[in-house]
C-alpha positions in Angstrom: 2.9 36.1 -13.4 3.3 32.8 -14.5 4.2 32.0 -18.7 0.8 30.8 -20.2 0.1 29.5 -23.6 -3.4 30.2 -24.3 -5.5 27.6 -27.0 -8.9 29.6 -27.8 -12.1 27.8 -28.1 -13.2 26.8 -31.3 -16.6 27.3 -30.8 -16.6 28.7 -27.6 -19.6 28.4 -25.5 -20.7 30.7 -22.2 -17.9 28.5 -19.9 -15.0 29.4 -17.9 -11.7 28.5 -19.1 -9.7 25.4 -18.6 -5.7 25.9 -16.5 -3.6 23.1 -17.0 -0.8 22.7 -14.5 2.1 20.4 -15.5 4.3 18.2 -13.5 8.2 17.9 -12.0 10.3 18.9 -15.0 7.2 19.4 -17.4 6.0 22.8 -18.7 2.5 24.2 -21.0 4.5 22.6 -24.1 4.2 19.1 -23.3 0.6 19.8 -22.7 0.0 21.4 -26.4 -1.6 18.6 -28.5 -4.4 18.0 -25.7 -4.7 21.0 -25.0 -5.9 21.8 -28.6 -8.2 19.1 -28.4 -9.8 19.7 -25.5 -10.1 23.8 -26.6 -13.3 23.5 -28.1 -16.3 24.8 -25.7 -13.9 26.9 -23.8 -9.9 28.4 -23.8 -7.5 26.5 -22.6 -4.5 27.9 -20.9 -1.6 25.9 -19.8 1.1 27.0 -17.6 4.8 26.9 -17.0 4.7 26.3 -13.4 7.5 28.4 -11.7 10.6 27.5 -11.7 10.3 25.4 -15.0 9.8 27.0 -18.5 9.9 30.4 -18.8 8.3 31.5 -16.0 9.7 33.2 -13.2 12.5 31.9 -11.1 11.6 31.7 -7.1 13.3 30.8 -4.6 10.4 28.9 -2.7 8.9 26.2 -4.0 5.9 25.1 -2.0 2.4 24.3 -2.6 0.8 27.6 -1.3 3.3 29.3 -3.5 2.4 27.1 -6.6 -1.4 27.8 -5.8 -1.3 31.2 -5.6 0.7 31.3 -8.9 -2.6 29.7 -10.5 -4.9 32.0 -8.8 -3.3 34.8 -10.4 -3.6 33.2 -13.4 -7.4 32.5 -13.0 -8.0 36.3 -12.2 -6.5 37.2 -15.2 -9.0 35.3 -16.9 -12.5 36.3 -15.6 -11.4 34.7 -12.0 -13.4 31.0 -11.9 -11.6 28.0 -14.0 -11.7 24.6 -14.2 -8.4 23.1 -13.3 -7.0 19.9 -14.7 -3.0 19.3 -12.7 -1.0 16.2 -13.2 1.0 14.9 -10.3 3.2 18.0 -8.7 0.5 20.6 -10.5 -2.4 18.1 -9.5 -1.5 18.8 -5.7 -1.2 22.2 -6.8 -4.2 22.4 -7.7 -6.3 20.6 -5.1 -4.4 23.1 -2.9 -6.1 25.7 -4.3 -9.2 24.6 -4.2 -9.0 23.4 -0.3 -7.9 27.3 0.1 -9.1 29.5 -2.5 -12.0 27.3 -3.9 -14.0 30.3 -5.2 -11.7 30.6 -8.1 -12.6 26.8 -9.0 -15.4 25.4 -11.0 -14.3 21.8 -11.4 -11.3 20.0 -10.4 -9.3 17.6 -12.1 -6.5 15.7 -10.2 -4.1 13.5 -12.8 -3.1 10.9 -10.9 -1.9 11.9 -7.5 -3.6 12.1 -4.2 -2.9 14.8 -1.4 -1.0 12.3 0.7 3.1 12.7 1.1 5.3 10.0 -1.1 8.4 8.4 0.1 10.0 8.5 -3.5 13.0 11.1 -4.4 12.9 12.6 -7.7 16.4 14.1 -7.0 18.7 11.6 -9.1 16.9 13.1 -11.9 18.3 16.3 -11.2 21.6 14.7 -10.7 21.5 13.4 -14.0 20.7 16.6 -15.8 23.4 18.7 -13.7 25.9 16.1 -14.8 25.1 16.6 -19.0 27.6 18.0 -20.2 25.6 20.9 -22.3 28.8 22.0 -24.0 29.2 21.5 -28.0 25.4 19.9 -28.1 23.4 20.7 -31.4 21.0 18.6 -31.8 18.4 17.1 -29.8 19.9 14.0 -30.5 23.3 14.4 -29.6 21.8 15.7 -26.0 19.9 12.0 -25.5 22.8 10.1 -26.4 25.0 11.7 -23.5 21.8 11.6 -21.0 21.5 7.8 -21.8 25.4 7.7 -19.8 22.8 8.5 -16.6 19.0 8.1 -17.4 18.5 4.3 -19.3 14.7 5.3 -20.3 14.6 6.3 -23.5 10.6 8.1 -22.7 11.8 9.8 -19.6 15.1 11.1 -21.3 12.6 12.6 -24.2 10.4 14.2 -21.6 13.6 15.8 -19.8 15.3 17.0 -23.0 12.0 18.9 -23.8 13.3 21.2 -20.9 16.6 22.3 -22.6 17.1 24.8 -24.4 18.9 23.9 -27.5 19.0 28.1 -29.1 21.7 29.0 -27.1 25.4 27.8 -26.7 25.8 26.4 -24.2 22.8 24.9 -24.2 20.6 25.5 -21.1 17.7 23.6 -18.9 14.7 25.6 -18.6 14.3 24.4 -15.0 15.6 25.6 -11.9 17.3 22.7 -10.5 18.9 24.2 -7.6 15.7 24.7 -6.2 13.4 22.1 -7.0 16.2 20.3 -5.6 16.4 22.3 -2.1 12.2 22.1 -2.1 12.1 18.3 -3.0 10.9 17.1 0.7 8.1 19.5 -0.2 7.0 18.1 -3.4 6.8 15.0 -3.0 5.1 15.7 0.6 2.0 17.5 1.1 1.0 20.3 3.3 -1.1 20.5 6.3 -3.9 22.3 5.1 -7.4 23.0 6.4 -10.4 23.2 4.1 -12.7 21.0 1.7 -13.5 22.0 -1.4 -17.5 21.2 -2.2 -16.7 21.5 -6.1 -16.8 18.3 -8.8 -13.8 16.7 -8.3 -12.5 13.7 -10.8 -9.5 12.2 -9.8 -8.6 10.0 -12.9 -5.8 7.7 -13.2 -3.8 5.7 -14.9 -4.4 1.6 -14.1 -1.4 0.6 -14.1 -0.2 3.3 -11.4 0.6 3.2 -8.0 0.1 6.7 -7.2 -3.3 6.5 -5.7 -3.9 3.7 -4.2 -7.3 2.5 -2.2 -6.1 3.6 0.8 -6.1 7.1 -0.1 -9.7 7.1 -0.6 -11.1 7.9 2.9 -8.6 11.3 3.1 -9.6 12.6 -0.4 -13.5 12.3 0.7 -12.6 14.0 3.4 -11.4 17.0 1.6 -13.2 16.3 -1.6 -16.5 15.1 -0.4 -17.6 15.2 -4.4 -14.8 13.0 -5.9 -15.3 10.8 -8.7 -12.8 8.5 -9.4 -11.5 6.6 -13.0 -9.0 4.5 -14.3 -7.8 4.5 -17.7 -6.7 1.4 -18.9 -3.1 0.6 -19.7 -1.6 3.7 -18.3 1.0 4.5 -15.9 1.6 8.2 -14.2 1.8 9.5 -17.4 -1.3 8.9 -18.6 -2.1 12.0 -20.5 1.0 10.8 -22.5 0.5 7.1 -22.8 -3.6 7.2 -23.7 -4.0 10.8 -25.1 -7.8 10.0 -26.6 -8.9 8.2 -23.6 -7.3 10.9 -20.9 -9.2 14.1 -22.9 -12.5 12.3 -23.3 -12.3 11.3 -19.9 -12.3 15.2 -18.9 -14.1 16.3 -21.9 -16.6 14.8 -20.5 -16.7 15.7 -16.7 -16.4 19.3 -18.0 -19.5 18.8 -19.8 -21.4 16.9 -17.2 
């Protein structure tokens, strides 16, 4: 089963639990402040998708595979959940609910739509094969040889949050051979029958580009209860770049 890292309810109240599923080279730890903050009324349990983290390695890497990963999850945990999934774990997750929707109470979709993308992620993966993890101590030390290959200073923090500085040499906690080999597949989506008649917010970030207008008629289609929101001055990583606004955003569709 996937690696979870489970936040228990403050004052927990008679309601399923929360999954989080994280994005293309993310894992449950980026997810830890909010998901503090948003464990009040019920657990939250975030997960290291496979192949990134420490959850299992796999050799396939599609979106029926990702969605049964969080169905096992769920029926570890009283199997129904809301699930919240940001870009590649948001299309996991509305692929779960088109196929397995029993297991879902509410859906939340970060910024992505179930619609294939033409962009490559795979010079990223280039960049982190091409480190060279030998002799690096420090955090530091890592970004200043990524900055040779990635110029961002936000997107070399959010890779260098995947390697694993405890052991020499240091190692990425992603399996890069094969989120390379299944990249056509992530950034596509699936053909896949169903509609899922649960609450469904699809929240994103203003400034994206991710899901556009157009993208509107297929999501009805397949999520004839969508809501949709926009958070102001965010990109795709809107969790990361409005924190408050993204939780109370969801806080409050949970609680609806």
């Amino acid at each position: 089963m996937l690696n979870t890292v489970i936040y228990p309810a403050s004052q927990k109240e008679d309601t399923v639990p929360l999954i989080i599923g994280h994005g293309l080279f993310g894992s449950a730890r980026n997810w830890g402040v909010i998901a503090r903050r948003l464990a009040t009324r019920r657990d939250v349990i975030a997960v290291d998708q496979r192949n990134h983290g420490t959850s299992p390695r796999a050799p396939a890497h599609s979106y029926a595979d990702l969605a049964d990963d969080l169905a096992e999850v769920i029926d570890a945990h009283g199997g129904v959940a809301d699930v919240l999934g940001h870009s590649m774990g948001g299309k996991a997750a509305m692929f779960l609910a088109l196929t397995q929707g029993q297991l879902v109470r509410k859906l939340v979709v970060a910024d992505i739509a179930p619609v294939a993308y033409s962009h490559d992620q795979s010079r990223h993966i280039h960049a982190m094969r091409t480190l060279d993890l030998q002799g690096i101590a420090t955090r530091g030390e890592a970004d200043r040889r990524l900055a040779q290959a990635v110029d961002d200073p936000s997107l070399r923090a959010f890779f260098l949050q995947s390697l694993d500085l405890s052991v020499e040499p240091a190692v990425w906690r992603l399996n890069l051979d094969v989120l390379e080999d299944a990249m056509s597949q992530i950034v596509g989506w699936p053909q896949v029958e169903g509609v899922f008649e649960g609450p469904t917010l699809f929240l994103t970030g203003a400034n994206s580009n991710y899901v556009m207008p157009d993208s509107r008629d297929a999501i009805r289609k397949m999520f004839p209860k969508a809501r949709f929101a926009k958070i102001p001055g965010a990109g795709h990583w809107l969790h990361a770049e409005r924190p408050r606004e993204f939780e109370q955003a969801v806080e409050v569709f949970l609680n609806l």
